[in-house]
C-alpha positions as CSV (number, residue, x, y, z in Angstrom):
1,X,-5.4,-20.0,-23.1
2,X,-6.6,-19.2,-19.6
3,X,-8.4,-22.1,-19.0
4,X,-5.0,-24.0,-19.9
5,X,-3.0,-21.7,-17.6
6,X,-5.8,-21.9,-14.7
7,X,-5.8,-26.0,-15.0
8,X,-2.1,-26.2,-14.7
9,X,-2.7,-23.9,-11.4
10,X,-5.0,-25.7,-10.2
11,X,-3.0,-29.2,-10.7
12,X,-0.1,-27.7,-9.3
13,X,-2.0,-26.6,-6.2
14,X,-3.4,-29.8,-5.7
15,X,-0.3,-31.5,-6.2
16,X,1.7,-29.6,-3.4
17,X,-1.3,-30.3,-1.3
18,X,-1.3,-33.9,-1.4
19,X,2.4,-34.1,-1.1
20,X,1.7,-31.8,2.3
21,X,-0.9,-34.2,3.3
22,X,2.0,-37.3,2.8
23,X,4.5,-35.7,4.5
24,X,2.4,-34.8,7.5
25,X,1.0,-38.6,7.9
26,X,4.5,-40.3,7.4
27,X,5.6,-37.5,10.7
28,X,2.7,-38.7,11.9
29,X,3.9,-42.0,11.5
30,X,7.6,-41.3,12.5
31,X,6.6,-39.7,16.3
32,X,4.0,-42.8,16.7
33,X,6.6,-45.1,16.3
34,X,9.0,-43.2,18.9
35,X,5.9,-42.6,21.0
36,X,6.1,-39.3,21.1
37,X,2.9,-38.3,18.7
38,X,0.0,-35.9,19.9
39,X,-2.8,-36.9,19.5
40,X,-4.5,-40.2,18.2
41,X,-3.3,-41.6,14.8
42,X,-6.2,-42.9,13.9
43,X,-7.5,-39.5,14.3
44,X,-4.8,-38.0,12.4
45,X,-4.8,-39.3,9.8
46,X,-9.2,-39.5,9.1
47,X,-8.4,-35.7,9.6
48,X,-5.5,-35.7,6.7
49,X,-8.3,-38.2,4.2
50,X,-10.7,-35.5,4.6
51,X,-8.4,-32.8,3.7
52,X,-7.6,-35.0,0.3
53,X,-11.0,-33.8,-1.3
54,X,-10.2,-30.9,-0.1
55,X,-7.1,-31.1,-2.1
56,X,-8.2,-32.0,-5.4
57,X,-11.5,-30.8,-6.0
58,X,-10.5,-27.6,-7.2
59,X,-9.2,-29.1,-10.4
60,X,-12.4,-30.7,-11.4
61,X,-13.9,-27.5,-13.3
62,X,-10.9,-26.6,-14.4
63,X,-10.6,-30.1,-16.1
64,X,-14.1,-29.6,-17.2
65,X,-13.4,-25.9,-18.5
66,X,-10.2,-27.7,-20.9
67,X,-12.3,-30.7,-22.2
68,X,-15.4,-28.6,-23.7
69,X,-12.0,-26.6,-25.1
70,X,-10.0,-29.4,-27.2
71,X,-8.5,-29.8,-29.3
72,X,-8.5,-33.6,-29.3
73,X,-4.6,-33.6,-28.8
74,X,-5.2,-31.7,-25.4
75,X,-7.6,-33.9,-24.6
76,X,-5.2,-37.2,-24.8
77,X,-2.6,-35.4,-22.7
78,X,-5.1,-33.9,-19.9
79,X,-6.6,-37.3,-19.2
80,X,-3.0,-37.8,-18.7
81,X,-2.8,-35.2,-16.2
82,X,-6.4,-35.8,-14.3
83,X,-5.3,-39.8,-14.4
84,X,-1.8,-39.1,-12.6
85,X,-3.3,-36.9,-10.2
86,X,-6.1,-39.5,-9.2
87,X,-3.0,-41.8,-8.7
88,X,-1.6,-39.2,-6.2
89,X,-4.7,-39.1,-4.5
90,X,-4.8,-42.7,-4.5
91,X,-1.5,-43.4,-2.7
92,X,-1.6,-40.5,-0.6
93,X,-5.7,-42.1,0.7
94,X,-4.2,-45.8,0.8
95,X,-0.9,-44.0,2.8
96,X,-4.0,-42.9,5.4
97,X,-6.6,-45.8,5.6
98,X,-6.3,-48.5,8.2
99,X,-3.6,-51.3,7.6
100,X,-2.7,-53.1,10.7
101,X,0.0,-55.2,8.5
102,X,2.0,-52.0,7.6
103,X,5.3,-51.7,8.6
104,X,7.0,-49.2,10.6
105,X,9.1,-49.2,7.4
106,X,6.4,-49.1,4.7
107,X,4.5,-46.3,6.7
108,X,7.7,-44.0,6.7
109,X,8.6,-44.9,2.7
110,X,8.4,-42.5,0.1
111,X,8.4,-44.9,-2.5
112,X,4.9,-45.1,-3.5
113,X,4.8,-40.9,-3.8
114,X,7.6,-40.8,-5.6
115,X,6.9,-43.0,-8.3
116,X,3.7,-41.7,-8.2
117,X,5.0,-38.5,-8.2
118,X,7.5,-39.1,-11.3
119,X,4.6,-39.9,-13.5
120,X,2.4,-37.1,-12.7
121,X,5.6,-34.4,-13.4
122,X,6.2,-36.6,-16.5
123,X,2.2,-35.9,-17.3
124,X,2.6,-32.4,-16.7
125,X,5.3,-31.4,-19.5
126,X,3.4,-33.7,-21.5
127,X,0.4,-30.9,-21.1
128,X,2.9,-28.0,-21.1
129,X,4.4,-28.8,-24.3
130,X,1.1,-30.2,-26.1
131,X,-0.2,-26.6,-25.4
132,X,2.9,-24.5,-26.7
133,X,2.4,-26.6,-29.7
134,X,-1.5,-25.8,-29.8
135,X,-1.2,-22.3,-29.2
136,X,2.4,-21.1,-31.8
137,X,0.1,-23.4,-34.4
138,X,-1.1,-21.0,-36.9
139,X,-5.2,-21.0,-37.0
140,X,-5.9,-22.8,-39.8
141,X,-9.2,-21.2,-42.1
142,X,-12.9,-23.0,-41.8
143,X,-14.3,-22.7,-45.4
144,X,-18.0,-23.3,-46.0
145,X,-19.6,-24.4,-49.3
146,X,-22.0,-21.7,-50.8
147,X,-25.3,-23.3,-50.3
């Protein structure tokens, strides 16, 4: 159970993170655009990419530690999990890389973190209720043929 608890921690950390990370590049954005940013954007926001491995490599043992756990039902729903998370980090790096042919407009959206964002919350019930229904399942006995 506490590897369960500890992954959902960990997710959830990383989570907040990245949404920290997007909400500091589309400021970023916003005082560029006015002209009133410190500071080079470019800079900024190689600074903010670095910080998203920062963000999400916590989880990784903690994925690991759930996986060697199973059951194979928790297993379905936490690739779930890790595979909405990588989409996080994915919009959140593509947010920060180098696009000359982004808009003001598309720079300042939310739209690609909040869809992203809707699937990963719907990922994580999926994981919280697949556990409750792991754990109030009664253990069920292993019986071994006499040899």
């Amino acid at each position: 159970m506490a590897s369960y608890l500890t992954l959902l921690q960990e997710w959830d950390a990383a989570q907040k993170h990245l949404k920290r990370i997007w909400t500091r590049a589309v400021d970023a954005y916003y005082e560029d655009a006015h002209g009133v940013l410190q500071g080079d954007l470019g800079e900024i926001c190689n600074m903010l990419l670095e910080e998203v491995e920062e963000a999400v490599e916590p989880t990784a043992t903690a994925f690991e530690r759930v996986a060697m756990l199973g059951p194979k039902e928790i297993d379905e729903v936490v690739l779930g999990l890790e595979m909405s998370l990588q989409e996080l980090r994915g919009v959140t790096e593509n947010r920060l890389g180098p696009d000359e042919t982004r808009s003001t407009r598309q720079a300042l959206s939310w739209g690609p973190w909040n869809g992203a964002d809707s699937a990963a919350a719907g990922a994580r019930q999926e994981f919280v209720e697949c556990v409750r229904r792991v754990l109030s399942a009664p253990p069920t006995p292993s019986f071994k043929s006499p040899a």
